[in-house]
C-alpha positions in Angstrom: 0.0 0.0 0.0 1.5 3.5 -1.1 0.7 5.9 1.5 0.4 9.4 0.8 2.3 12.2 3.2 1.5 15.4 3.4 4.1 18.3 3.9 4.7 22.0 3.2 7.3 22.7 0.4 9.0 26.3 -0.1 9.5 26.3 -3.2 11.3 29.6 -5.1 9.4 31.8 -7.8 11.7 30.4 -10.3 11.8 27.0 -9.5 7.7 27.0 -9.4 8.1 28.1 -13.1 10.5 25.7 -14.0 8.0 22.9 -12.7 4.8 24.9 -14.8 6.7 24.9 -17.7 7.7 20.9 -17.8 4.0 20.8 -18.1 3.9 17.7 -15.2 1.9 18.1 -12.2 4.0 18.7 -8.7 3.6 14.8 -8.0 4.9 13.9 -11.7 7.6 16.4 -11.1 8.7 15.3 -7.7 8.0 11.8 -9.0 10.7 12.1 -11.7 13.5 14.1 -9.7 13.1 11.0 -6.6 13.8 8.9 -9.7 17.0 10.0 -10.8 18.0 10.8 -7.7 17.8 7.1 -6.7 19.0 5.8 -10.4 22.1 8.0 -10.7 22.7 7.5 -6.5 22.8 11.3 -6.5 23.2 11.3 -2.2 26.6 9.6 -3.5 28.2 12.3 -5.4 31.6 13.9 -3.9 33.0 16.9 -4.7 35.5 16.6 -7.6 33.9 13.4 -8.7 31.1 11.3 -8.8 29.8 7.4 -9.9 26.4 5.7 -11.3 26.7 2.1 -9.8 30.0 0.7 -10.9 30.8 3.6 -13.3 32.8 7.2 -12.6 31.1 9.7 -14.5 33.2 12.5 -16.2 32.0 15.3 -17.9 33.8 16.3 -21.2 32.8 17.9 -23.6 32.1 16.5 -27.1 34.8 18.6 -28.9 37.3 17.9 -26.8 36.9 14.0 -27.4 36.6 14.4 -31.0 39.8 16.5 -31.5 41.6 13.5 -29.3 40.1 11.2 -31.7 41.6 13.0 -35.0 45.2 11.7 -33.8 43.7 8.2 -34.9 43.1 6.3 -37.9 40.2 4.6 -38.6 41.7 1.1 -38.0 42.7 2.4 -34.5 39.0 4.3 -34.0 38.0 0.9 -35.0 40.0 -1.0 -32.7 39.2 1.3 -29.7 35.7 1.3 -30.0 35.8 -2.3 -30.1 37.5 -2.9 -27.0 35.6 -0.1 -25.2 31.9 -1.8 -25.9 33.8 -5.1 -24.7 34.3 -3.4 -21.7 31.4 -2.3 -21.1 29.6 -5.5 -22.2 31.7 -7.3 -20.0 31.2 -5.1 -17.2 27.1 -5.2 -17.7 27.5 -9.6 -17.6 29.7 -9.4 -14.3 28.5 -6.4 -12.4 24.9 -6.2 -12.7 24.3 -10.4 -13.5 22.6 -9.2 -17.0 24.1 -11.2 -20.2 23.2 -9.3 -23.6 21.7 -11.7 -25.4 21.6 -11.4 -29.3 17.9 -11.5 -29.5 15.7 -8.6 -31.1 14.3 -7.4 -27.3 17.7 -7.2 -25.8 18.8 -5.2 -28.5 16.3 -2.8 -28.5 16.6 -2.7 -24.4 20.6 -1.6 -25.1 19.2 0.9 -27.1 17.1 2.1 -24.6 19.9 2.4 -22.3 22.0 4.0 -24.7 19.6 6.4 -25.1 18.8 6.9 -21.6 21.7 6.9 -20.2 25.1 7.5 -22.6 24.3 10.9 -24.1 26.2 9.9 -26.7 23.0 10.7 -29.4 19.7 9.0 -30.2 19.5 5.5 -31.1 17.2 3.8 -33.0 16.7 0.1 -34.1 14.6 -0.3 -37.2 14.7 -3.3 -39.7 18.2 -4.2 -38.1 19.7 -0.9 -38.7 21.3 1.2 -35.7 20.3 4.9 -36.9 22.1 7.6 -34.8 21.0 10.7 -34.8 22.9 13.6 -33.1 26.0 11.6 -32.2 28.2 12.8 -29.5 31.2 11.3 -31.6 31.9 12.7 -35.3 34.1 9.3 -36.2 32.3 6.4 -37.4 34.7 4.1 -37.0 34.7 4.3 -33.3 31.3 4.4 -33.1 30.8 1.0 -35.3 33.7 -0.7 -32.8 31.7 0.5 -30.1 28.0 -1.4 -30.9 30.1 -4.5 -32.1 31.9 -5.1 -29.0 29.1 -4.0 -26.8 26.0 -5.8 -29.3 28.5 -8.7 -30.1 27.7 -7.9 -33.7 29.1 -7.3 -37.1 27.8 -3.9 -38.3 28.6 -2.6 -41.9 28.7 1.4 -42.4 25.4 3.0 -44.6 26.0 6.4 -43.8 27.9 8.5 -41.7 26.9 12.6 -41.0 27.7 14.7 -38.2 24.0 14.9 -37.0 23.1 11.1 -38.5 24.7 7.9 -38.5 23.9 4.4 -39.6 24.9 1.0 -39.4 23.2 -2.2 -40.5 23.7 -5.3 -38.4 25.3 -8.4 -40.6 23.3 -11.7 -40.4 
């Protein structure tokens, strides 16, 4: 049974706006904040740095990593990504008991995730084609080493922008 409380909340001019404008009621709004605060284990953060679960979080700005990545070839974007989406695949079967399975839901749940949680653009799954659109990184290559060691796939390149990208998974 979910009891209700009831309390008094000061809550600043601007703020109140901020909450009219989302266009959720108070309860929605409150809902939603309790939410992330518990999912990103916000009572955890330090000064200087902070973690979601097993995971440090760093802030960096999307420039900055793709002028880093410019001092690589594609082979070695490639080969990067690759071992980064191992890592995280790996970290995802050990750490949190969830194997990524190779079936249609479990990719679309990555997905999901990605989208919920990487900020590294919008992902999409349609007809077994990864569509990005708005990716954080500007070099394909990474990007396709990336889903294949995370997704345990083969991906082939359609199309790469710097607002869209695409990838369409090999049988």
């Amino acid at each position: 049974m979910v009891g209700k409380v009831k309390a008094t909340l000061f809550i600043s001019e601007e703020k109140r706006e901020k909450i009219r404008n989302s266009g959720l009621s108070l309860e929605e709004y409150f809902d939603r904040l309790y939410e992330m605060h518990e999912r990103f284990s916000m009572d955890k953060w330090n000064d200087g740095y902070f973690s979601l679960g097993y995971f440090r979080v760093c802030l960096l700005r999307a420039e900055t990593l793709n002028l880093l990545l410019t001092h690589f070839g594609d082979k070695d974007l490639y080969k990067v990504g690759r071992e980064v989406g191992e890592q995280l695949r790996s970290t995802i079967t050990n750490g949190f008991n969830h194997y990524i399975q190779l079936d249609d839901e479990s990719k679309k749940e990555m997905i999901s995730n990605l989208n919920r949680f990487s900020g590294w653009g919008h992902f999409n799954l349609e007809n077994e084609t990864i569509i990005i659109t708005m990716p954080f990184f500007t070099k394909p290559f990474f990007i396709q080493g990336y889903i294949e060691g995370l997704l345990n796939v083969k991906l082939a390149i359609i199309e790469s922008y710097p607002d869209r990208m695409a990838f369409k998974i090999a049988p």
